[in-house]
C-alpha positions as CSV (number, residue, x, y, z in Angstrom):
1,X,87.5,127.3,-148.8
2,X,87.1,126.9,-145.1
3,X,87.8,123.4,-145.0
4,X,91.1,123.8,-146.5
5,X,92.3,126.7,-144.0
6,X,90.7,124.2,-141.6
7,X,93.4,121.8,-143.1
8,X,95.9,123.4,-143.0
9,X,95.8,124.6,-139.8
10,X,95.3,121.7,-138.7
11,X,98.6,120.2,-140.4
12,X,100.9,123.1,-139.4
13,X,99.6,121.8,-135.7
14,X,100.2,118.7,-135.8
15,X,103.3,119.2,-138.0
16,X,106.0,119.3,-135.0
17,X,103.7,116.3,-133.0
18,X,105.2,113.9,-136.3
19,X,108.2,115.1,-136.3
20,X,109.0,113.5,-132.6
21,X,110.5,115.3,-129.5
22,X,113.3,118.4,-130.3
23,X,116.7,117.1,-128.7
24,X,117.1,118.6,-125.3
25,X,118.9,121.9,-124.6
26,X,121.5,120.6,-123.0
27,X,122.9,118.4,-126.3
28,X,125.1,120.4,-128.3
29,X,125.6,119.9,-132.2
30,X,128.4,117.8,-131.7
31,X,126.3,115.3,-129.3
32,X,128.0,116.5,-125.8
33,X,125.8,116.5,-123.4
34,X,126.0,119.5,-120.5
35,X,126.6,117.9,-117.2
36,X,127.5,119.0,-113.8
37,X,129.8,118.0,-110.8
38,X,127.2,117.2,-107.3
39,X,128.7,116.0,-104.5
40,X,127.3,112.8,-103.2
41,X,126.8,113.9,-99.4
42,X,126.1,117.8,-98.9
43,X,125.4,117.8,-95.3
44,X,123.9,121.1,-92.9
45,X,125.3,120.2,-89.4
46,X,122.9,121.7,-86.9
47,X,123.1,122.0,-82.5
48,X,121.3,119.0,-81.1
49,X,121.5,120.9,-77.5
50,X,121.5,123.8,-76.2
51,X,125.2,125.0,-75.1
52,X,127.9,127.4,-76.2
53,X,130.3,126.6,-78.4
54,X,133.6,125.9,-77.2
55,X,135.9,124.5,-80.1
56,X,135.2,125.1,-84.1
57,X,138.4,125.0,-85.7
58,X,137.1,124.5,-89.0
59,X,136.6,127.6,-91.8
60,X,135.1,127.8,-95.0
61,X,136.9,125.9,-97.5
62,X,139.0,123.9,-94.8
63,X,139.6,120.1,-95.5
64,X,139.1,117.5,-93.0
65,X,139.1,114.0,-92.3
66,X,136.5,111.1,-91.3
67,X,136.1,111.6,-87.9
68,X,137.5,114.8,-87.0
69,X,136.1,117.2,-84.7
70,X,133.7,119.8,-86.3
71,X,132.6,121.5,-83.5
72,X,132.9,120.8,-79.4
73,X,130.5,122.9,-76.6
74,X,131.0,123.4,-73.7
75,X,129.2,120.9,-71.6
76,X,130.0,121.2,-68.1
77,X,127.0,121.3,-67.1
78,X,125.6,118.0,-68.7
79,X,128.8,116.2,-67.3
80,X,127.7,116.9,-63.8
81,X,124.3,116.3,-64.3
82,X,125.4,112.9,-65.7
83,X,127.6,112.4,-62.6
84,X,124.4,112.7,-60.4
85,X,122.5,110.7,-62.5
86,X,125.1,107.9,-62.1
87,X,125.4,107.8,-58.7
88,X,121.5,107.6,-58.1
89,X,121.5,104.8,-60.6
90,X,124.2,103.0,-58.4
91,X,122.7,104.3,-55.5
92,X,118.9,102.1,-56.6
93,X,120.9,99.4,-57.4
94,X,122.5,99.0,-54.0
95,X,119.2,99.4,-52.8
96,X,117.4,97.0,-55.0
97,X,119.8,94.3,-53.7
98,X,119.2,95.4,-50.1
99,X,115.5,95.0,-50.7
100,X,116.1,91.3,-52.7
101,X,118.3,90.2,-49.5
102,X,115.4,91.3,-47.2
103,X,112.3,89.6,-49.0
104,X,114.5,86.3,-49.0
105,X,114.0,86.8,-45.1
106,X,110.3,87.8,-45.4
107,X,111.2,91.0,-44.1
108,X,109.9,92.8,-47.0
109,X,106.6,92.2,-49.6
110,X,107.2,91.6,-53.4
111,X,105.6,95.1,-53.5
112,X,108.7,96.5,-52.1
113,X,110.4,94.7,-54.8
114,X,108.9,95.7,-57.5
115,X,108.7,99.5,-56.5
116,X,112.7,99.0,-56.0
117,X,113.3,97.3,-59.2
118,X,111.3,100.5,-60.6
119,X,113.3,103.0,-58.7
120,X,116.5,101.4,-60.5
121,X,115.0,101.3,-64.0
122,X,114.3,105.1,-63.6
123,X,117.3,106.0,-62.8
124,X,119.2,103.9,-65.0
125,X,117.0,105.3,-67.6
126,X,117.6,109.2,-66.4
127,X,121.7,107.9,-66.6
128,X,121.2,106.3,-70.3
129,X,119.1,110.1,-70.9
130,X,122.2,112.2,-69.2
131,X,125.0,110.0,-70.8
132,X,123.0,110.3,-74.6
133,X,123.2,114.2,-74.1
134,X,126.8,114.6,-73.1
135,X,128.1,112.2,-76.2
136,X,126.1,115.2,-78.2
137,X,128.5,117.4,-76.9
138,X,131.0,116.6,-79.8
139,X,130.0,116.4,-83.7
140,X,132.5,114.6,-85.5
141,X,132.5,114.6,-89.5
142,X,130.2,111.3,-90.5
143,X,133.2,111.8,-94.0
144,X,135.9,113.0,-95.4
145,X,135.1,116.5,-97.1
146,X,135.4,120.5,-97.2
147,X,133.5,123.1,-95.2
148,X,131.3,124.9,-97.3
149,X,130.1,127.0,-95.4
150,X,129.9,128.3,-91.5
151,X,126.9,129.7,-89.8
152,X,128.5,129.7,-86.2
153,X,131.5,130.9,-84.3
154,X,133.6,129.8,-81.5
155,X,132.0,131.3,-77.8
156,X,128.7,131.5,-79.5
157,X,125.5,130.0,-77.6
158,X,123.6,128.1,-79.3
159,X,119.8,126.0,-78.9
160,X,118.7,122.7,-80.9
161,X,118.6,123.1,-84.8
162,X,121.2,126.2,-84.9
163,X,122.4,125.6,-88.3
164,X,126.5,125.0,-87.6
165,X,128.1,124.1,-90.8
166,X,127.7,122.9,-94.0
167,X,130.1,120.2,-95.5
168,X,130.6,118.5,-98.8
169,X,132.2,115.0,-99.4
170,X,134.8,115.9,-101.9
171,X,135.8,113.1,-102.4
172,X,132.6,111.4,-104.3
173,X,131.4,113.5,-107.0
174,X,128.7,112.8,-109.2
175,X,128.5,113.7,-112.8
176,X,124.6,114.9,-113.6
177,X,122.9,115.1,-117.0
178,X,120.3,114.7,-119.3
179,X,120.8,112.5,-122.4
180,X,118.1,111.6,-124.9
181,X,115.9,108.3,-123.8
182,X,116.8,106.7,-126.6
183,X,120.3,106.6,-125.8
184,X,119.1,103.7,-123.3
185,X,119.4,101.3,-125.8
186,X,123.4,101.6,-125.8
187,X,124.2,103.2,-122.4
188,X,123.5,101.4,-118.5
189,X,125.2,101.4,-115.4
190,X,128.9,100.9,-116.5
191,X,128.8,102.3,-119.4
192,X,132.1,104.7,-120.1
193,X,132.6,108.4,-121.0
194,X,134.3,111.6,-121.0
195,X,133.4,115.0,-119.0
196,X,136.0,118.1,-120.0
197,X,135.7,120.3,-117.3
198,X,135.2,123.6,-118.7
199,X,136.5,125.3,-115.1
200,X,140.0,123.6,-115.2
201,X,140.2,122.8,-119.2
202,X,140.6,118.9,-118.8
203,X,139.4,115.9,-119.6
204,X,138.3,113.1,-116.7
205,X,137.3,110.0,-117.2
206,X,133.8,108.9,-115.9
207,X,131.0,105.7,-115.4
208,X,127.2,105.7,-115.3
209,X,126.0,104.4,-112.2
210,X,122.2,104.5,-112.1
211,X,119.8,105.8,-115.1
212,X,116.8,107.5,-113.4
213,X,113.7,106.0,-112.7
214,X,111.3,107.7,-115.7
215,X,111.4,109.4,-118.6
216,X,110.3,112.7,-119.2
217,X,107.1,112.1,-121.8
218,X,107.3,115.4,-123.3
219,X,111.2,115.8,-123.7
220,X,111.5,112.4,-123.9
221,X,114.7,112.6,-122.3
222,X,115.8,110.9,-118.9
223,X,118.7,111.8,-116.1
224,X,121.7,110.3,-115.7
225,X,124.2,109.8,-112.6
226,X,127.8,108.6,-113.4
227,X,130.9,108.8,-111.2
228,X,134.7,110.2,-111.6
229,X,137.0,106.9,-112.3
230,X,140.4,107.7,-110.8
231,X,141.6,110.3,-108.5
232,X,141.3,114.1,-109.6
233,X,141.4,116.2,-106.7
234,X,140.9,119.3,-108.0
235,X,137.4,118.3,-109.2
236,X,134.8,120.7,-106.8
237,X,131.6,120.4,-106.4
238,X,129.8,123.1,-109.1
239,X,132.3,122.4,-111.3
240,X,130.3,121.4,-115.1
241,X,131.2,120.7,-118.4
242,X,130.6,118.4,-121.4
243,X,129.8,114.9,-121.4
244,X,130.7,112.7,-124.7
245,X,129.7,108.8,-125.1
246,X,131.5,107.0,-127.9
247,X,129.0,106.4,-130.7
248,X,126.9,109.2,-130.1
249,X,125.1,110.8,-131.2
């Protein structure tokens, strides 16, 4: 008698084990597959010195251009300090010749040389340092994109690692999912297929660019990454929907 509740406990256990991995959540009973809208660059622009702001002419949901300015400081004080470090680095130059010209006429030791030549490649140095820290004094946008979000405001001083702004690139979404790992066998990089955006109620259509790099042994399911084909501008970032590949499920 115990062996057979042994049995059968045994079977109901191992039961689910035989009949393979459930589909994941994300599938629905027509196949879809949930999937969500990322944007490829989502980017915290932070202070790299310590100055006050002087222009940010951006707001939260402004567009902008490759290029254009983010956020200029006030840097009066680096510009001058570059300035001087300039004209030192002019000024051991001019004297590094003097001292080359004088130890041609044995008037001066290669010791004087050398601590000359040293003089200049300080100074040059503290120039390179000075002229590094004043090109700081502008951040440009590294893409094309949207402000999503401002930690900062114009007149406001701030030190190295102040969180500024935080900007999307719009303009290359990603489409993010989880499909079955079986599906392998039919979809790579290339392969075609519709998202319907459930925030604007329309269909766009999409690629698979990369498969990811394990699957999950317990779902066995793996991620996907695909990308919008053609222009649809009113795509955001957050933005999710459904996903359907032709022949599947």
């Amino acid at each position: 008698m115990k062996s057979w509740i042994v049995a059968a406990l045994v079977a109901a256990w191992a039961g689910p084990l035989l009949a393979g991995p459930a589909e994941p959540s994300d599938v629905d009973s027509a196949g879809r597959i949930r999937t969500q809208l990322v944007a490829r660059n989502d980017v915290e622009i932070s202070s790299e010195i310590a100055a006050k702001i002087d222009r940010l002419p951006l707001r939260e949901g402004d567009a902008f251009a490759r290029g254009a300015l983010l956020v200029g400081f006030d840097c009066g004080l680096y510009q001058a300090q570059l300035a001087k470090a300039e004209a030192t680095a002019a000024a051991a130059n001019r004297q590094l010749g003097v001292t080359r010209e004088l130890a041609k006429l044995h008037s001066v030791g290669a010791m004087d040389v050398a601590q000359a030549e040293a003089r200049a490649k300080e100074a040059a140095a503290d120039a390179a340092y000075m002229h590094t820290t004043v090109g700081k004094c502008e951040i440009r946008a590294p893409f094309a994109g949207r402000v999503a979000k401002r930690d900062a405001a114009a007149f406001e001083y701030v030190t190295p690692g102040k969180p500024l702004l935080e900007i999307l690139d719009t303009g290359a979404l990603e489409v993010k999912m989880i499909v079955p790992s079986r599906w392998l066998a039919t979809i790579k990089p290339g392969s075609r297929f519709t998202v319907h955006v459930d925030d604007l109620g329309q269909d766009v259509d999409a690629e698979v660019v990369r498969t990811g790099a394990s699957i999950d042994p317990v779902s066995q399911t793996v991620s996907l990454s695909g990308r919008v084909v053609g222009k649809a501008p009113r795509l955001l970032p957050g933005m999710s929907g459904w996903a359907t590949f032709p022949g599947h499920p």
